[in-house]
C-alpha positions in Angstrom: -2.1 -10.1 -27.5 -1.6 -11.6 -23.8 1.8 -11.8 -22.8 2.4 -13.9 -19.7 3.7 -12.2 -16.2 7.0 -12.4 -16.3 9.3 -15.0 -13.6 9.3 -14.3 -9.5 12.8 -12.2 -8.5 14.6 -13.5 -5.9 15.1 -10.8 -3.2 18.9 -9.0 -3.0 18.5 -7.4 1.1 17.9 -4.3 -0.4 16.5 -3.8 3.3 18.7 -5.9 5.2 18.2 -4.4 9.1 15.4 -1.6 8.2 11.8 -2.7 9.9 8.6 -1.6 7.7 4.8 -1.4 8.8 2.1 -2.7 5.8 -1.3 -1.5 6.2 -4.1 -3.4 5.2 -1.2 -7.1 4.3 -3.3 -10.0 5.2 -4.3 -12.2 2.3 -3.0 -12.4 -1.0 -3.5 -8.7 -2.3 -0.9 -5.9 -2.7 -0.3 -5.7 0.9 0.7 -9.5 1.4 2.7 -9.1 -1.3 4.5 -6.5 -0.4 5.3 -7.7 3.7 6.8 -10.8 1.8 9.0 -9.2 -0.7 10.2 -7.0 1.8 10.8 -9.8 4.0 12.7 -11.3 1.2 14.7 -8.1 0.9 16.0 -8.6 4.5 13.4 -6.4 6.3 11.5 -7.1 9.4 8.1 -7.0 9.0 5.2 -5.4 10.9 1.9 -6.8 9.1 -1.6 -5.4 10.0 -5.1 -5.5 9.1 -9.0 -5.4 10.0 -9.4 -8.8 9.5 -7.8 -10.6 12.4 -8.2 -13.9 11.5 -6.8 -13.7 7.8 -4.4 -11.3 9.3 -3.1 -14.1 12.1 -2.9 -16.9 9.0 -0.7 -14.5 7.5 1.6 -13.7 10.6 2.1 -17.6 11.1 2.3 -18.3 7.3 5.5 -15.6 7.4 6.8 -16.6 10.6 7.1 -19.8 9.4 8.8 -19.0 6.5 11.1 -16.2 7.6 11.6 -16.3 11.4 9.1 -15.1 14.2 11.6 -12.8 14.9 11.1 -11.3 12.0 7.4 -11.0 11.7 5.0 -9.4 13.7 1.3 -8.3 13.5 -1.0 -6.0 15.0 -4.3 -5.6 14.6 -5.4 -1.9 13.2 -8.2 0.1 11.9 -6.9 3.2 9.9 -9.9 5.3 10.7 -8.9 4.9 14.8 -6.7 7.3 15.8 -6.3 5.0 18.8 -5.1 2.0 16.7 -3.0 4.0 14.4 -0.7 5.1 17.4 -1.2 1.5 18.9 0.5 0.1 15.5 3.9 2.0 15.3 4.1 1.7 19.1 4.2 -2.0 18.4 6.4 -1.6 15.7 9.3 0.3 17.7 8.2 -1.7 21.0 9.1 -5.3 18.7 12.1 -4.0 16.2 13.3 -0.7 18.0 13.0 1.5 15.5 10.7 2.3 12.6 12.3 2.4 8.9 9.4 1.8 6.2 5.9 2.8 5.9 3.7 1.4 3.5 0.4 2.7 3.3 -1.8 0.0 1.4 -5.5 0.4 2.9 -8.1 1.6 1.1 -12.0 0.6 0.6 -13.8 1.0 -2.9 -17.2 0.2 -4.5 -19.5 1.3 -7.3 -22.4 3.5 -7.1 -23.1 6.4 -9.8 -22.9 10.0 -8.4 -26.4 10.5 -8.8 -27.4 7.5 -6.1 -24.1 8.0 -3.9 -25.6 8.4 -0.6 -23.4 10.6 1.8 -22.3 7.0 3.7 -20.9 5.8 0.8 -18.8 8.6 0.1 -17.8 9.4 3.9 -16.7 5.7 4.3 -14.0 5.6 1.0 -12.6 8.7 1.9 -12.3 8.2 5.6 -10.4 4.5 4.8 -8.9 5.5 1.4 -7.8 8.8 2.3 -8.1 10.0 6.2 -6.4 6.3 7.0 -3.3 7.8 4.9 -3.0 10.5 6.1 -3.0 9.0 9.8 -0.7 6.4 9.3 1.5 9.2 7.1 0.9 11.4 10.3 1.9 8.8 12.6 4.9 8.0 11.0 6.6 11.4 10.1 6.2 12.4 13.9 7.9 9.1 14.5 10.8 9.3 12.3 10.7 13.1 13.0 11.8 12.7 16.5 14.1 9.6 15.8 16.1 11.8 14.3 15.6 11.8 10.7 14.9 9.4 7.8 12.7 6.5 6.4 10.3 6.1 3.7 6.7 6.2 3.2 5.2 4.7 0.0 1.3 5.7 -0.6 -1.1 3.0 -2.6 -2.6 5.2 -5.0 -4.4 4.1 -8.2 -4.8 5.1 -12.1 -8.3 5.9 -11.3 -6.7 9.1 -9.2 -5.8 10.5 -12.5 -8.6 8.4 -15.4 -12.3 8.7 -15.0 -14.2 5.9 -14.7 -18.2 5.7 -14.2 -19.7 4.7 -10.4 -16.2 5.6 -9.0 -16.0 9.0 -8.0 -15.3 8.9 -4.2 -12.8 6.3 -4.9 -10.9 8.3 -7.6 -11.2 11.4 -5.0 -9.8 9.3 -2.6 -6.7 8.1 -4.8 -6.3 11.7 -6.7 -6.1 13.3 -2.5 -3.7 10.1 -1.4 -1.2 11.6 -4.6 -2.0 15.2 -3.0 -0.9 14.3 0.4 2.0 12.4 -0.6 3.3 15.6 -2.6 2.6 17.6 -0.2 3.4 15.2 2.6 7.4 14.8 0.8 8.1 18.7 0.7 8.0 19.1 4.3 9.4 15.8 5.2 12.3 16.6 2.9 13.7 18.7 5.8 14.0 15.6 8.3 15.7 13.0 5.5 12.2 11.2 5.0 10.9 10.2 1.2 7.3 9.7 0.7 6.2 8.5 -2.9 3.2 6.4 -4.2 2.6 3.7 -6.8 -0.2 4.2 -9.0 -1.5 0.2 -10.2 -4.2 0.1 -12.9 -5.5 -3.5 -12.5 -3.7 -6.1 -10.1 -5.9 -9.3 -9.3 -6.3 -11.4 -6.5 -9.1 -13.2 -5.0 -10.6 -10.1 -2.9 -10.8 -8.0 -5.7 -13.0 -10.7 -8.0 -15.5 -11.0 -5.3 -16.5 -7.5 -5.4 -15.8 -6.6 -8.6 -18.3 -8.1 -11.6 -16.8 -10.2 -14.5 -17.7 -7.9 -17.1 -15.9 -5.1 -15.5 -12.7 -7.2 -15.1 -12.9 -8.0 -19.0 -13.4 -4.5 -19.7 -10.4 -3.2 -17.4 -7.9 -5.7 -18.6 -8.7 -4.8 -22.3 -7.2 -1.4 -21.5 -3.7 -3.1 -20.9 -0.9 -3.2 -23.3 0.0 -6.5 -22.1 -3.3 -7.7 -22.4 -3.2 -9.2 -18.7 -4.2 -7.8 -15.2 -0.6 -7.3 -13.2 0.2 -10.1 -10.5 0.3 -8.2 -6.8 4.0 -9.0 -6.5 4.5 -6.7 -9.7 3.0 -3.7 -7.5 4.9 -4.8 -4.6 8.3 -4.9 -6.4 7.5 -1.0 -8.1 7.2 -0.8 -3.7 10.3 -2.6 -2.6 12.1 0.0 -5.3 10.8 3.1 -3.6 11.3 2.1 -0.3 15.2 1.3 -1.5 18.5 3.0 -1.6 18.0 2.5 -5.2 15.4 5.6 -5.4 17.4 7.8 -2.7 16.3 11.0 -5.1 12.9 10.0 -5.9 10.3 11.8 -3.4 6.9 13.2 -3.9 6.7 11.7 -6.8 3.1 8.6 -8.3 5.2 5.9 -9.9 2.2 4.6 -12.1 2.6 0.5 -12.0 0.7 -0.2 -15.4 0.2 -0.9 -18.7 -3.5 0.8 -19.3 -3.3 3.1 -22.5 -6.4 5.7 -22.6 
């Protein structure tokens, strides 16, 4: 049985005055969904990405619809140190402080263990995982010396805790990103800062069904109870919850977005 996605929620300034940085938000993937429902929630928004092009489209796109002075992008690869401190500079040079983190890069692909080729594996982690940790790095020593609290929200994934064949870098990426936000959360704790992750099974968009074959969409969404993939705004609203007062004792802790059954 397919159900159909449920309708769009209207946003409720859960972040009225707070300023939040999105990794990896231009297009129409988890990220993009998220800088807009936190825009919708009253945040400002600091959007950034590899691709500068899709990345500008989606600073005027939000601009347009939710003030310039509310939207901002910069440029950023998470495996440059350089451009990891260059983005939160921007983000406290533009809003004046630094509230939100979400931590949405991450790189996949397919190849069996046996053909893996040390490249393959050294490029996932160093997105999937090192790029977390960077931006998480970047952020606590921010907040840190602010004086105390904010929120960082990890993009995990299912495949962190299921197995699933050609995709063991990126499921040793996701199962470390859970890691480090446990670990990341217990000493944060001390300094008023939460750090959680979501953990989606399948959310479509276009990005995702160009490198990602037909057959192994059919197969993934069979696994869901609801018998559909999840709509990006799904993940980003499981985001906009952890980066609220609404989950003020909720931290260290993979808030699974889906409906995949074994």
């Amino acid at each position: 049985m397919t159900s159909a996605p449920p309708p769009y929620l209207p946003g409720h300034d859960l972040l009225a005055g707070r300023t939040a940085v999105v990794t990896a938000a231009a297009g129409a993937g988890i990220g993009g969904a998220t800088a807009r429902r936190l825009l919708e929630e009253g945040a400002r928004v600091v959007v950034s990405d590899t691709h500068v092009r899709r990345l500008k489209e989606s600073e005027a796109e939000l601009a347009g619809e939710f003030g310039a002075d509310r939207v901002t992008a910069q440029p950023c690869d998470v495996t440059d140190e350089e451009q990891v401190g260059a983005l939160f500079e921007h983000a406290e040079e533009q809003h004046g402080r630094l509230d939100i983190v979400v931590n949405n890069a991450g790189l996949g692909g397919t190849a069996d263990l046996v053909d893996m080729t040390d490249e393959q594996w050294d490029k996932v982690l160093d997105v999937t995982l090192s790029g977390t940790f960077r931006c998480t790095r970047a952020a606590l020593r921010r907040m840190k010396a602010a004086g105390g609290g904010g929120v960082v929200v990890n993009n995990a994934s299912v495949a962190g805790w299921r197995a699933q064949r050609g995709q063991a870098h990126y499921a040793a990426a996701k199962a470390g990103v859970m890691a480090l936000t446990r670990c990341a959360a217990v000493e944060a704790a001390a300094y008023g800062v939460r750090v959680n992750a979501v953990s989606p099974s399948l959310a479509m968009h276009p990005h995702l069904a160009k490198v990602t074959t037909a057959e192994l969409l059919e197969e993934l969404t069979g696994r869901e109870a609801f018998g559909r993939h999840a709509e990006p705004w799904e993940v980003a609203n499981a985001i906009v919850f952890l980066a609220s007062g609404y989950s003020s004792y909720l931290t260290g802790e993979v808030l699974s977005v889906s409906s995949q059954h074994p």
